[in-house]
C-alpha positions in Angstrom: 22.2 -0.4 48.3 20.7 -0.2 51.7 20.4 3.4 51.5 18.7 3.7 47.4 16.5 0.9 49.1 15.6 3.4 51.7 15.3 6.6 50.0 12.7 4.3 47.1 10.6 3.5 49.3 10.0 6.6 51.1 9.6 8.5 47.7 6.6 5.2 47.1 4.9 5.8 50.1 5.0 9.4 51.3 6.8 12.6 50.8 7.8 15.2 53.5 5.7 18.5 54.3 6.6 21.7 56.4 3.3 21.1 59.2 1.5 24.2 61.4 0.6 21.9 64.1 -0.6 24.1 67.2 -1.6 27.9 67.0 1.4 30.0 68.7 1.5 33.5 70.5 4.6 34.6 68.7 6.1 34.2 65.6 9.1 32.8 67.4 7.2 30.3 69.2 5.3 29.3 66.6 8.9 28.7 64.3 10.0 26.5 66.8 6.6 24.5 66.9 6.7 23.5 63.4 7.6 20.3 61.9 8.9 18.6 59.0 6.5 15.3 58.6 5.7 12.1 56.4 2.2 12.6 54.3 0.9 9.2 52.8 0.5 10.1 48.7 -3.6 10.1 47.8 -4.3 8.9 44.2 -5.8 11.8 42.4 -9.2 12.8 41.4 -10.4 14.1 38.1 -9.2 17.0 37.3 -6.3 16.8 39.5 -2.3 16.8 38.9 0.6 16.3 41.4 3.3 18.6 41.0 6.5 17.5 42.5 7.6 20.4 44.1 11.2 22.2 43.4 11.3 25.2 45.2 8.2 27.3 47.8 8.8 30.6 48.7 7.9 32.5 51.8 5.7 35.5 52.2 5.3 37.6 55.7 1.1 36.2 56.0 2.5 32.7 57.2 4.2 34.1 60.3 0.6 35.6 60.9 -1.1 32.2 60.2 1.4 30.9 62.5 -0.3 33.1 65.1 -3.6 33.0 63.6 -3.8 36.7 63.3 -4.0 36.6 59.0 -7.2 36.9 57.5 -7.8 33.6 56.1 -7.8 31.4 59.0 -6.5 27.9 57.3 -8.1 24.6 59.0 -5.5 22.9 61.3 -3.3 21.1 61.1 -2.0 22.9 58.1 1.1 23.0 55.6 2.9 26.2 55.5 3.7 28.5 52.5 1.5 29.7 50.0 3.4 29.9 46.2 5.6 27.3 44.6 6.8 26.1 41.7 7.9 22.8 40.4 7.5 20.0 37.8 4.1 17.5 36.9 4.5 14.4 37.9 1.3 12.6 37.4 -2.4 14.2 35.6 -6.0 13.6 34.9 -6.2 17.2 33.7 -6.0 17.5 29.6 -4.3 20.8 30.2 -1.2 19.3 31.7 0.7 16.2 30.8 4.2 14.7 33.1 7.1 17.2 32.8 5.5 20.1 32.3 6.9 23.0 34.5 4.7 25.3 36.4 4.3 27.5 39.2 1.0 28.2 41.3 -0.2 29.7 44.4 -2.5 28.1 46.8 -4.2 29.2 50.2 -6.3 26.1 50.8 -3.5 23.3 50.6 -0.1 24.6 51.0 2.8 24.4 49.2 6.2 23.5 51.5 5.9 19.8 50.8 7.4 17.7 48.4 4.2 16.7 46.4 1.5 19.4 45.7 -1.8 18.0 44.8 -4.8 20.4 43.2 -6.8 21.3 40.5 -5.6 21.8 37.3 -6.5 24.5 36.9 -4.7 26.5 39.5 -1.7 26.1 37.4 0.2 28.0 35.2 2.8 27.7 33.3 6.4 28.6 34.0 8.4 30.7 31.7 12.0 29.4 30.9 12.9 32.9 31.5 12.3 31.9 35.8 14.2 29.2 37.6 11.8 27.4 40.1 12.4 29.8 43.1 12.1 32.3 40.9 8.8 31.3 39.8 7.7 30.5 43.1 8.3 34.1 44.4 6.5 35.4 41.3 3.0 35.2 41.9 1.8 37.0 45.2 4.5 40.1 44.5 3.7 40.6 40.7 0.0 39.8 41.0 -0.2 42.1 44.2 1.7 44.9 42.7 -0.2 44.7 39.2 -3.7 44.8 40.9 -2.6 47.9 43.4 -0.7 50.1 40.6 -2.9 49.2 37.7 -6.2 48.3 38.9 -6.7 50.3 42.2 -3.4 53.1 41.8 -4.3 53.3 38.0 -0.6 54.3 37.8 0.7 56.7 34.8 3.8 57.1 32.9 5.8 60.2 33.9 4.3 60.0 38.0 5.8 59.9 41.3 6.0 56.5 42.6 6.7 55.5 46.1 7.6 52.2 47.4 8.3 51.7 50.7 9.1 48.0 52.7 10.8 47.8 48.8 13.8 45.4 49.8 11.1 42.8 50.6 9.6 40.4 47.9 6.1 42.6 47.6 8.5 45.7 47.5 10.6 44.7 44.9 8.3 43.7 43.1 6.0 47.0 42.9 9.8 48.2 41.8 10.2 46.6 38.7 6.3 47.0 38.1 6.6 50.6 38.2 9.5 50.9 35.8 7.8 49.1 33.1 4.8 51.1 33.7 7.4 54.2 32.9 7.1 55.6 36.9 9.2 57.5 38.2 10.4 55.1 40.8 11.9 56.2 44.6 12.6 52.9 46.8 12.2 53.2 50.4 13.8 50.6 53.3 15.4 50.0 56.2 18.6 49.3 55.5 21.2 50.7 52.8 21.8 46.8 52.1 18.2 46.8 50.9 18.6 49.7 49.0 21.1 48.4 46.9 19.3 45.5 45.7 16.3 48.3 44.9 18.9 49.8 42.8 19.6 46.6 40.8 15.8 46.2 40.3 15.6 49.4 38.4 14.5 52.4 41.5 15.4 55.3 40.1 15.9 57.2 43.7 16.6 55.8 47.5 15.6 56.4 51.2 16.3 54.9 53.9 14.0 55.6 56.4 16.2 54.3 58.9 18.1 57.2 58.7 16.6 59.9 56.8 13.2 61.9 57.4 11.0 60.4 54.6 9.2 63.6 54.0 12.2 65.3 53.4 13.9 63.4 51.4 11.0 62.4 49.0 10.3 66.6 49.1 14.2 66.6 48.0 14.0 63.9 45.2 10.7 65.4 43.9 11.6 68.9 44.1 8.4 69.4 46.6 6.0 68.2 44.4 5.7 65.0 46.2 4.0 61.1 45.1 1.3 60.6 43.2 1.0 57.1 43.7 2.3 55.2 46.8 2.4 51.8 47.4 2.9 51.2 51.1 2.7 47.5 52.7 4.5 48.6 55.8 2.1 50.2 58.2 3.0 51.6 61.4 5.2 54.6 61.7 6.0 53.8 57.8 2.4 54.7 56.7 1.8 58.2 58.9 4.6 59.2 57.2 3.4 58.4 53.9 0.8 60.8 54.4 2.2 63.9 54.4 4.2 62.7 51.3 1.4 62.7 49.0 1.5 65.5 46.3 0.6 68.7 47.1 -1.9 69.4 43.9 -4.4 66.7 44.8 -5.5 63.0 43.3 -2.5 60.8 44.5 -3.2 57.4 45.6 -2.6 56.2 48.9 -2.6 52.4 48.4 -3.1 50.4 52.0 -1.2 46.9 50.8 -0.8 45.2 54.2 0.9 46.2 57.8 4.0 44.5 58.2 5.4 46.2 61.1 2.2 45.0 62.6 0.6 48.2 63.9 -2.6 48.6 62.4 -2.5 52.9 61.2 -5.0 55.3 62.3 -5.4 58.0 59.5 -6.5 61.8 60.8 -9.4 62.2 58.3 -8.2 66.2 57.5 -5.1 65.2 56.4 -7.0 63.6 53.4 -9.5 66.7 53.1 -6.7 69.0 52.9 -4.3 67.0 50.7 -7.5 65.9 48.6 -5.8 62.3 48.4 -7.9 58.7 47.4 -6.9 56.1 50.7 -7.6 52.7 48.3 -7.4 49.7 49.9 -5.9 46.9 47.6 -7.1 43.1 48.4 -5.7 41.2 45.5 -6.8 37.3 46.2 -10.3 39.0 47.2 -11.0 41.1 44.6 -9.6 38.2 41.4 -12.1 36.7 43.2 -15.0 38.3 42.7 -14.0 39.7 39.3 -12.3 37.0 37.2 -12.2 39.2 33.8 -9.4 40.8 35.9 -7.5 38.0 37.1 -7.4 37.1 33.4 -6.0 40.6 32.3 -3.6 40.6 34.7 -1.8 37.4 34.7 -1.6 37.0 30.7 0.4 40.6 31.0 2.6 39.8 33.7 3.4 36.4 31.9 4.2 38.1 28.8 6.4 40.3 31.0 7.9 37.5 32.8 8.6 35.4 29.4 10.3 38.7 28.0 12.6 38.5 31.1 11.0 42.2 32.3 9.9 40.8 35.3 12.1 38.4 37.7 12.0 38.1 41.5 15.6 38.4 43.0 15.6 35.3 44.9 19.4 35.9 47.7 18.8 33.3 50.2 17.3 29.4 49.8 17.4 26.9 52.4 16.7 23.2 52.1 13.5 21.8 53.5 15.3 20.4 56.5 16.4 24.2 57.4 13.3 25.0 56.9 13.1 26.6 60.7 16.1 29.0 59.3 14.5 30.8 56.7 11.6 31.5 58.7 13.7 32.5 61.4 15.1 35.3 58.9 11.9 36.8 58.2 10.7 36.8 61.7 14.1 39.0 62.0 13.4 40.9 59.1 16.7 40.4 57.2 15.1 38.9 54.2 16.0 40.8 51.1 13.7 40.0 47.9 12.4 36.3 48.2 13.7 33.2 50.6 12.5 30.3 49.5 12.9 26.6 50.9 13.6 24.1 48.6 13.0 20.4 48.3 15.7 18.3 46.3 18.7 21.4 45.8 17.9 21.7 42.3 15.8 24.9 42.7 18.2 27.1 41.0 18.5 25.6 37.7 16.6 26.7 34.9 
């Protein structure tokens, strides 16, 4: 009795949240500065709905913002993760009513806490083709990969698609985007571990990079007539590599997704005289942003993907809230395959 009697009355006044409370200068430091902390529950404002939270995945930008070396510099304190997904609990939005499941993303208030308050209108809603960590690794990866290939790569049937980083979440994704776009897909990673799950989300070829010379191998695969389109999120070493695998008879698309290995690339100009190759930087929250027509194109079609179970993010490791420090941990060691997420009550996995 004593213990129901506990566990009531902390779901009535408050509800836990994974808290950035001090700017670190590692990612390590910054892991081991976080805290799991009681937030007193607000009563909502028009328009509003609280979503009790299932499952909220991790993406490499919050190891950044632990740091504050990401782009969007969120005010502290601040709760960490950015996509979740998860069930409405209370609404004074006529779009959504109690039970309904969605899934939403969200840079302003974030989304590792038991209760998510926001707008309405930020949500959408969640196929029953996705469990909830599926659906909260969906966004950022599908909506990413569909602005870079479509919008910016303007990706064809029939071409030369390169991947690289593609046993992450953003990789993978791009993966199973190029497939149903009818690329001819080649998977790059680190590790043959990686590669195997690449495999399982459709690649039609493999590198690792780890071991093999990229430009060889791609030359190999493609019978020298190298990418057209290559989506690279990596940076570093990864990326001056990637030049010299565009193909050889001009307009391929060099897409600049992010820099993961945290070198910042310096691109020799000549090479993209020579190679007559487009460099397109691809800024997906920015661009939606500014050009909402897209935002709607883009999320109706990977929702119709996603409900005809074409897309679905592989989701191998999930850790309870109170581990929270573990999963993080695992990206800072970069020996997350597909999406880790961080889940609030251990139902996550069910449908």
């Amino acid at each position: 009795k004593a213990t129901v009697s506990v566990l009531y009355c902390h779901k009535m006044t408050g509800f836990r949240a994974l808290m950035c409370k001090e700017i670190k200068p590692d990612p390590y430091s910054g892991i081991a500065a976080m805290e799991v902390v009681t937030r007193e529950r607000q009563p909502l404002k028009a328009g509003e709905v609280r979503v009790a939270v299932k499952s909220s995945s991790l993406n490499f930008p919050e190891l950044l913002m632990l740091q504050n070396k990401y782009q969007f510099k969120p005010k502290m304190p601040f709760v960490l993760c950015t996509e979740a997904a998860g069930v409405v609990e209370e609404s004074v939005c006529s779009q959504w009513k109690k039970g309904d499941r969605v899934f939403f993303s969200s840079m302003t208030e974030g989304t590792c806490q038991e209760e998510w308050v926001g707008k309405g209108r930020e949500l959408m809603p969640l196929p029953d083709t996705l469990t909830y960590s599926q659906g909260a690794g969906f966004l950022m990866g599908y909506a990413t990969g569909y602005h870079a290939l479509v919008h910016r790569g303007h990706l064809k049937a029939g071409e030369w698609l390169l991947v690289t980083g593609a046993g992450g979440g953003m990789g993978l994704a791009a993966v199973q985007l190029g497939k149903v776009l009818g690329a001819k897909v080649i998977a790059a990673a680190s590790s043959d571990d990686k590669l195997e799950v690449c495999k399982q989300a459709g690649a039609d070829y493999t590198i690792n990079y780890g071991k093999e010379d990229l430009k060889k191998a791609v030359s190999k695969i493609t019978k020298g007539k190298m990418c057209d389109v290559i989506y690279e999120p990596v940076g570093g070493d990864v990326f001056d590599k990637c030049v010299r695998c565009v193909a050889t008879g001009g307009y391929a698309r060099l897409l600049v997704v992010g820099f993961a290995m945290g070198r910042i690339p310096k691109l020799p100009v000549n090479m993209a005289l020579i190679k007559g190759f487009d460099l397109v930087g691809v800024r997906m929250g920015h661009q939606l942003a500014l050009q909402p027509e897209l935002r709607k194109e883009l999320f109706t079609h990977l929702l119709d993907l996603a409900a005809k179970g074409k897309l679905k993010p592989m989701v191998t490791s999930e850790f309870p809230l109170d581990q929270a420090k573990d999963a993080f941990t695992l990206m800072a060691d970069r020996k997350v395959i597909g999406k880790c997420c961080i889940t609030m009550d251990g139902t996550s996995s069910k449908l």
